[in-house]
C-alpha positions, 0 to 999 in steps of 0.5 A: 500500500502506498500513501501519497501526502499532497503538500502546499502552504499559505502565507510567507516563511519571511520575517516578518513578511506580510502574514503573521503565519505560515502554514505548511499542510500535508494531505495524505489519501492512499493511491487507490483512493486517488481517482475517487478524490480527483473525480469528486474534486472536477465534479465540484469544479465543473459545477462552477465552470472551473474544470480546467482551472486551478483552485486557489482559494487566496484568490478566490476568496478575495472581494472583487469590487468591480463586481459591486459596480455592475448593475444587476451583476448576480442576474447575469448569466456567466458569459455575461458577467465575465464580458462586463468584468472584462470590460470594467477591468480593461477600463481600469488599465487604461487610467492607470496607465494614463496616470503613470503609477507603475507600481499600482499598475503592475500590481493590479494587473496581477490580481486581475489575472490571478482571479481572471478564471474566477470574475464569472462567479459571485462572492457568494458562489464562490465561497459555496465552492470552497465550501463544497471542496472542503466538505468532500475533504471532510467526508474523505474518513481515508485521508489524514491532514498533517501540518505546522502552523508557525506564529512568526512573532513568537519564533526567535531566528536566533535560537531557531536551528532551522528556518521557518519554511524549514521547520515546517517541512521537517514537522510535516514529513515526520508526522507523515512518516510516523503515520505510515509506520502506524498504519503498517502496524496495523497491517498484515502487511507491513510494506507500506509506504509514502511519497510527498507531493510538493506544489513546485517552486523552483526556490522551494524544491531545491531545498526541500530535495536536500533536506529529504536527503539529509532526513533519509540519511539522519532521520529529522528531529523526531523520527527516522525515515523509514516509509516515505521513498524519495526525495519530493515530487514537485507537480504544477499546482495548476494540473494536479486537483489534491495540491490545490486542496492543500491548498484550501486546507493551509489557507483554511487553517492560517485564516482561522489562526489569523482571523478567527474565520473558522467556517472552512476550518471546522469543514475539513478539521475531522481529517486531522491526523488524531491519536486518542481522540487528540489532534496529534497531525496539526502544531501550532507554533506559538506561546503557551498561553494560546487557547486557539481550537487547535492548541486546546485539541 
């Protein structure tokens, strides 16, 4: 039996960078479940004329104003909407280039074009489509959700052996790791194994591959690497539906301990990896005062 464990993070690992958080999550499902997952995933998908586009729940999730600009916008049909969008949109373009504000130009033509797939859908449809993705996940009793949730307020570069994209990565695979040796003991059959499948960043592969080795020959922190073959398999988020889940799944978990928004969190949360009823496959790095669901679980 081999396990794959899908991984993808929310927030940045820079201090102090422009989120409080970095979450690294892990969602592991055996590959006989795997076509399963990938036809529920593109059902949900189709359903929002998203087939052939990534799920990326930051983007989604965002307010689009020009929406609210659009006279009658939610009784327009998605043709419609996307050509009224459009066109609001290139408007926009225009006067910032007129204006000559390079920057402000720049950087909104990359928020229209990441949320361009999505300009057809309501704000409200589109958080009823992250919210039916992340109750199939919920519903998925095979699938285990690892992750290390970092509060880069309370991490001390200076005593830290590792960095906080670092740390992760080794709290994530140990937790994978030692799951697999679980799930081998409770088999007839002990040839159970693992392999990670990272969303792929040429900055993040390189030093995720030399950790793996270093973890294969050392072991990490807390366990040898006895389960997990390879070093990661790094695939285009955009081609492969279970990365942009863990996607959602590091996104549902950062907006929670950021914000309190605990909406989609509470919808995939039955798959954290548990042992005794505890939640053992999901950390939250901060102080020991915290009272946060998952720090309390």
């Amino acid at each position: 039996m081999v396990y794959f464990c899908y991984i993808d993070e929310s927030g940045v690992p820079q201090i102090p960078g422009n989120t409080s958080h970095y979450v690294l999550a892990g969602l592991s499902i055996p590959i006989s479940r795997w076509k399963f997952c990938d036809r529920q995933i593109n059902n949900v998908k189709q359903k929002y004329n998203l087939l052939n586009h990534e799920i990326h729940t930051a983007w989604i999730a965002r307010r689009y104003i020009e929406q609210s600009k659009i006279a009658n916008f939610d009784t327009l049909n998605y043709a419609d909407r996307r050509r009224e969008v459009e066109k609001y949109r290139n408007r926009e373009l225009l006067k910032l280039q007129k204006a000559g504000n390079k920057s402000h130009y720049r950087q909104t033509k990359k928020n229209y074009k990441k949320t361009d797939p999505y300009i057809h859908l309501s704000e409200v449809e589109r958080l009823n489509l992250l919210q039916e993705l992340a109750d199939i996940v919920g519903k998925w009793s095979f699938a285990r959700l690892f992750a290390e949730c970092i509060d880069k307020i309370h991490f001390d570069p200076s005593r830290a052996v590792l960095t906080v994209d670092e740390q992760s990565f080794e709290q994530v695979v140990s937790r994978f790791e030692q799951y697999l040796q679980i799930v081998s003991k409770s088999r007839s059959n002990r040839n159970v194994y693992g392999a990670l499948i990272h969303d792929n960043n040429e900055t993040v592969s390189k030093k995720h591959t030399e950790l793996m080795k270093s973890f294969h020959r050392h072991g990490t922190f807390w366990t040898r690497i006895d389960k997990i073959i390879e070093t990661p398999l790094f695939v285009n988020s955009e081609l492969t539906g279970l990365v942009q889940i863990a996607d959602l799944c590091s996104y549902a978990i950062r907006r929670y301990l950021e914000n309190k928004e605990d909406d989609l969190l509470m919808r995939i949360l039955s798959r954290a990896d548990r042992k005794n009823s505890k939640i053992v496959g999901i950390r939250h790095f901060s102080d020991t005062e915290c009272n946060c669901l998952l720090c309390s679980s």
